[in-house]
Structure formats: C-alpha cells, structure tokens
RODO-2510 file (C-alpha; in nm, 4 decimals, decimal comma):
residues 208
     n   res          X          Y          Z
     1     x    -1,2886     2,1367     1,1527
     2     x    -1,1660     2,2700     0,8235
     3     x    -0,7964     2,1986     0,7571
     4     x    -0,6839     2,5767     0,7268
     5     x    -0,8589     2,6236     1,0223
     6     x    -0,6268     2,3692     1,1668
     7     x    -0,2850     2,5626     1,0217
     8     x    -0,4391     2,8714     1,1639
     9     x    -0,3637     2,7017     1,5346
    10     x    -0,0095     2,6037     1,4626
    11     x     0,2652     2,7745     1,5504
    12     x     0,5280     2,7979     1,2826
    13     x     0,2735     2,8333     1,0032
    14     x     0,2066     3,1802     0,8097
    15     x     0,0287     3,2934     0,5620
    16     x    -0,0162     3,5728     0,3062
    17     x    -0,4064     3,6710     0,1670
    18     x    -0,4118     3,6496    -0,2086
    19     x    -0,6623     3,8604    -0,3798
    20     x    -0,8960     3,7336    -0,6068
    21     x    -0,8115     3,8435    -0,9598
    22     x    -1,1636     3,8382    -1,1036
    23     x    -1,4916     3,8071    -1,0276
    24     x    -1,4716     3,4569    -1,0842
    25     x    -1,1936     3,3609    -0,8147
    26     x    -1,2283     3,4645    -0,4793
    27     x    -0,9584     3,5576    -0,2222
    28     x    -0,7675     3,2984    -0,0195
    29     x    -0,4529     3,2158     0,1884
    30     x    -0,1361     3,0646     0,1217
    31     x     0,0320     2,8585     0,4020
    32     x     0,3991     2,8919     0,4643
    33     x     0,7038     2,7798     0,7361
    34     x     0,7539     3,0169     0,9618
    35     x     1,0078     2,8305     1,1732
    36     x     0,9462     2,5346     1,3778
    37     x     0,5994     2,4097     1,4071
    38     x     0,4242     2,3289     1,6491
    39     x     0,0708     2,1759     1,6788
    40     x    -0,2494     2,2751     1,9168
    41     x    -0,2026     2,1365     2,3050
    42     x    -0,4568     1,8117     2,4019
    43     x    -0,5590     1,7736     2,0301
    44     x    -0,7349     1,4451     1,9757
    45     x    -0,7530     1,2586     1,6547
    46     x    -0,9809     0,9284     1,5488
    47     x    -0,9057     0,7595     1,2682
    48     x    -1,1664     0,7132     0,9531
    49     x    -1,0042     0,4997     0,7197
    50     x    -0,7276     0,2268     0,6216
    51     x    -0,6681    -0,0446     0,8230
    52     x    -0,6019     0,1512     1,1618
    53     x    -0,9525     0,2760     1,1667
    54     x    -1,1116     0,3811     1,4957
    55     x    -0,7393     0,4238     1,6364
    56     x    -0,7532     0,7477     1,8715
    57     x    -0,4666     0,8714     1,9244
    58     x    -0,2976     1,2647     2,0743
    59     x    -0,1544     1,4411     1,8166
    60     x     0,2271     1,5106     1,8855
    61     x     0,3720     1,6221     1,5448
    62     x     0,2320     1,7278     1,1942
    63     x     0,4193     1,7384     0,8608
    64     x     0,2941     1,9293     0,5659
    65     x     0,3071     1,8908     0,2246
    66     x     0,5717     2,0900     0,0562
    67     x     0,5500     2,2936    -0,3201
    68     x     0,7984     2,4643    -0,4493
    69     x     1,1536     2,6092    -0,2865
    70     x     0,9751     2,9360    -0,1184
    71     x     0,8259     2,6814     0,1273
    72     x     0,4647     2,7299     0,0204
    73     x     0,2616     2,4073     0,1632
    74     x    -0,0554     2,2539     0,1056
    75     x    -0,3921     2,4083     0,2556
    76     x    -0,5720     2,0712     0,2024
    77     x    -0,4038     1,8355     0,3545
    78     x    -0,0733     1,6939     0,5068
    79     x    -0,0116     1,4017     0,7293
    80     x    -0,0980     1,3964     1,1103
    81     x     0,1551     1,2019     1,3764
    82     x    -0,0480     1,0748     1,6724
    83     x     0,0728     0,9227     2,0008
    84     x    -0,1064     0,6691     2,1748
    85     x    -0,0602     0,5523     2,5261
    86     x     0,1676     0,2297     2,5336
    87     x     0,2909     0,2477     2,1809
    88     x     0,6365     0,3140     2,1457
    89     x     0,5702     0,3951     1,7398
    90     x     0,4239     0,6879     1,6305
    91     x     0,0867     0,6516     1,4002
    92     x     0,1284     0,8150     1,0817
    93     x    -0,2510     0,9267     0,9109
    94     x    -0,3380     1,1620     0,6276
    95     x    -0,5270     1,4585     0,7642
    96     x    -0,8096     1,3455     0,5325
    97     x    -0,8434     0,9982     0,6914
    98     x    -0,8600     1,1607     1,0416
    99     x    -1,1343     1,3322     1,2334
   100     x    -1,0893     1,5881     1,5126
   101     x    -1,2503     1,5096     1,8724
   102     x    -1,3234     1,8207     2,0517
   103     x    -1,2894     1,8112     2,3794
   104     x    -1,1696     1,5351     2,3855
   105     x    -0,9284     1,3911     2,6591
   106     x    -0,9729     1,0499     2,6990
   107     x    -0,8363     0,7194     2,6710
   108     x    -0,6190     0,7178     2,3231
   109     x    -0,6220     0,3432     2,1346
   110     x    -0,4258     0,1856     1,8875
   111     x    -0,6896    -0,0282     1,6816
   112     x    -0,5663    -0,2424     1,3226
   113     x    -0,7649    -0,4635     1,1462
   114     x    -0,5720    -0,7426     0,9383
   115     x    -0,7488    -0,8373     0,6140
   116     x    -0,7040    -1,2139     0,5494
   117     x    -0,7111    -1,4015     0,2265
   118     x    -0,8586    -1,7126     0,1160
   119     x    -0,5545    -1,9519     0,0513
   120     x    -0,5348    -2,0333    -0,3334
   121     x    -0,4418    -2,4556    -0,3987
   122     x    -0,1602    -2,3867    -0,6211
   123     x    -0,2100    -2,6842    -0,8884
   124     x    -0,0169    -2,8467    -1,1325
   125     x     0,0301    -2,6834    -1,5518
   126     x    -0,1765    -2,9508    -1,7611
   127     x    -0,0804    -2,9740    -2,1037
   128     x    -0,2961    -2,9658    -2,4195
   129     x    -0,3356    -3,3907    -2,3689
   130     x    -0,4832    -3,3182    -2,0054
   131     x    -0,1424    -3,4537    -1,8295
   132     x    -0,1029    -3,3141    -1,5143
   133     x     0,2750    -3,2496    -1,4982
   134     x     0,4823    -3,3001    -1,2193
   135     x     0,8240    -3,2373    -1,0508
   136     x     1,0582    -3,5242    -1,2259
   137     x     0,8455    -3,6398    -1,4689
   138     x     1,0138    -3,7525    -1,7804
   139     x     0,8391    -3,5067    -2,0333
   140     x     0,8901    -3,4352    -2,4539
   141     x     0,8219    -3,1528    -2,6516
   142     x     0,9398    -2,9013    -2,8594
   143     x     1,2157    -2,6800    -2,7696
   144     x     1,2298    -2,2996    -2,6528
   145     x     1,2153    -2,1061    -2,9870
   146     x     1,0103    -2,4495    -3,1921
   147     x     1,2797    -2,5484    -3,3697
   148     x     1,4101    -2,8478    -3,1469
   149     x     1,2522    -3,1638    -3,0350
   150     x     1,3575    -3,1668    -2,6219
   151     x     1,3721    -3,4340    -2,3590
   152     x     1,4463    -3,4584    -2,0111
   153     x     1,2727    -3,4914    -1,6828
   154     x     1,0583    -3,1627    -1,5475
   155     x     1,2556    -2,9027    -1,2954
   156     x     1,0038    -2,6207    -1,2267
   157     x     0,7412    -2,4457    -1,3951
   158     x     0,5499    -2,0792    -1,4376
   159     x     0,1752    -2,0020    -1,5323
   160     x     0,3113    -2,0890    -1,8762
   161     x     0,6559    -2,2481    -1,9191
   162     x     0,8281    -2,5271    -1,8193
   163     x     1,1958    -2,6285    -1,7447
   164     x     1,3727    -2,9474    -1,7929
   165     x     1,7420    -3,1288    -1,7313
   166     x     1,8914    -3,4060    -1,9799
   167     x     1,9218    -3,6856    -1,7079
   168     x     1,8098    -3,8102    -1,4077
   169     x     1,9948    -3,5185    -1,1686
   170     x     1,7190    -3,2478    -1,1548
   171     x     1,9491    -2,9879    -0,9439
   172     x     2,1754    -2,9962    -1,2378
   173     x     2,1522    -2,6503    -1,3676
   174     x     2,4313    -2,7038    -1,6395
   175     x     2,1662    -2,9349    -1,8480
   176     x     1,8687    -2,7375    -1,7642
   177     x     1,6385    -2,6272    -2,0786
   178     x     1,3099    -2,4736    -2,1723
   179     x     1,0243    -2,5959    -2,3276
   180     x     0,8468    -2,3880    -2,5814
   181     x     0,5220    -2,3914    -2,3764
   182     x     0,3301    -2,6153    -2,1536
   183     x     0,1097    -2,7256    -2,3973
   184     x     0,3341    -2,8215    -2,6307
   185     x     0,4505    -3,1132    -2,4043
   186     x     0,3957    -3,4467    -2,3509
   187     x     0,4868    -3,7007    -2,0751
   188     x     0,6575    -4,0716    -2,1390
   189     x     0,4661    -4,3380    -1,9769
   190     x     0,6199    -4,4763    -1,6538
   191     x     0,7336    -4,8027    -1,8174
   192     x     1,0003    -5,0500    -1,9714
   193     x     0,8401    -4,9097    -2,3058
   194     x     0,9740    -4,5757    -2,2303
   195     x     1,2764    -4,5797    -2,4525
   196     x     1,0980    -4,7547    -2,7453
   197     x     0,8353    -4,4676    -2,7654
   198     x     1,1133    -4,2088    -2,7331
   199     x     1,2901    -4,3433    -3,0350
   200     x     0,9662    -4,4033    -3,2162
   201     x     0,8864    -4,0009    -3,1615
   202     x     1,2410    -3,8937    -3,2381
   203     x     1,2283    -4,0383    -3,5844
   204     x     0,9056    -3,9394    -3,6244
   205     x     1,0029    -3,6095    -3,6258
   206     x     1,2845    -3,6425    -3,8303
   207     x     1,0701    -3,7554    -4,1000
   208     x     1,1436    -4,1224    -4,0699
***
C-alpha cells in the first residue's frame, strides 16, 4: 500500500490537488489536518527493520510529519503507533520500516532483537620504553606543557595522558598533576635505589 493511499483512509486528513505547472511536473496532493485523526479500523502492521523487526502489532494512533504553520504534512512518510496484546507501551515505527497486512487479524507480537558486543580487555598505556604503567606506580617525566621535569606516583590515565600526585596519597587531588604524554614517561624501579636514580635524573636535567 502506497502511503497517500494510507492518508486517504484517515479521518482528519485533507487534501487539496495541485496542478502541474508544466509539462514536466505532474499533478499531485497535498495532505493537511482536518481535525482529529483517526486511523483505518483492524489495521495490521509488521515490522521490516531496526531492532523490533517482525513485531506485529494493531495500529492505534499515527502522527505525521509537520511543514510549515498552515499544517501541511508529509505525503511520504510519518510514524505509525502500534498496540500489541500484553504490552502496556505503545511501539513507535516509521511508516517506511513497516509493512501493511491485509486482512489481517491475528495474533499481534512484540519481537526485539538485542545486538551484543564482543567485550574489549581494556589494557594498560605503555610508554615509549615498553613499561606497562600501572595504578600507583612511582613514574617521571616531563611536565604538562614540556617545560617541567614531574614526579609522583600514577592516579589515572586516558588513551593518551596520564595523571600523577606528589606523595604516596593517590586520592589526594590537591597534588594531582599531568604528564605531558604517556610516552614521555618513565617508571622508578621498585627498589632501595629508587631515590639515588631520582636524584641522578633530576640533575641530569638540570645540566649537572
């Protein structure tokens, strides 16, 4: 069934025959409210397409697409509200993404398929030295912006930054910083050494 032929069987729907002004445009209608509508008794609907497909359903209301403040609405398409038997909630389809069952008057179903995802391993950042970083890992490296030399142990990270605290209290916000990137990081050794090497690095970047 053609969609105007479906506004041609509601009540509340008119329209007005607009001439073709050429030979090159042919004559057609124009749909327009004409009070309250109302849509064809024991019309049947199956659904085509998105994720309620094959859903049957009666249909109960219809809404049509708008233009314009004189009321004029679409003659190719609007959206279709179909009731089916122990489902409190309407189903809402566009009248594109529904077929019509003639004569139909049968059992109505409510049918939704769920597409699931493969679950993605969220893994650790690894810097440039193939470190895998971790949550409270002591960590170096240079400062949001490049011009400081930071140090602290790792808070939380994105596909491409990392944060860091000064001390061991990790939830302490008020010390939190940036790193400049991932890669530009590196982590201390878990060892007595740890201090030794961080002084070492420090005045190696100072030029000492």
């Amino acid at each position: 069934m053609k969609f105007t032929e479906f506004l041609d069987m509601c009540g509340g729907i008119k329209y007005k025959l607009i001439k073709a002004k050429n030979k090159n445009q042919h004559d057609h209608r124009q749909y327009y409210i004409d009070g309250k509508i109302e849509v064809p008794d024991n019309h049947y609907l199956k659904v085509n397409s998105t994720s309620t497909v094959g859903t049957i359903g009666k249909l109960v209301e219809f809404e049509p697409y708008i233009w314009g403040d004189d009321e004029h609405i679409s003659s190719f398409q609007g959206t279709f509200l179909l009731k089916v038997e122990g489902r409190s909630k309407l189903v809402r389809i566009t009248s594109g993404k529904a077929n019509y069952l003639p004569g139909y008057n049968g059992i109505t179903k409510y049918v939704r398929n769920v597409k699931t995802h493969t679950k993605v391993e969220v893994k650790n950042p690894v810097n440039k030295f193939k470190q895998e970083l971790n949550k409270e890992d002591w960590c170096v490296g240079v400062g949001k912006g490049g011009h400081q030399l930071k140090f602290g142990r790792i808070t939380r990270w994105t596909n491409y930054n990392v944060w860091g605290v000064w001390g061991d209290d990790i939830k302490d916000k008020s010390k939190e910083f940036q790193f400049d990137s991932i890669q530009q990081t590196l982590l201390l050794p878990p060892d007595a050494h740890k201090q030794d090497l961080l002084v070492a690095m420090l005045k190696g970047y100072n030029g000492q």
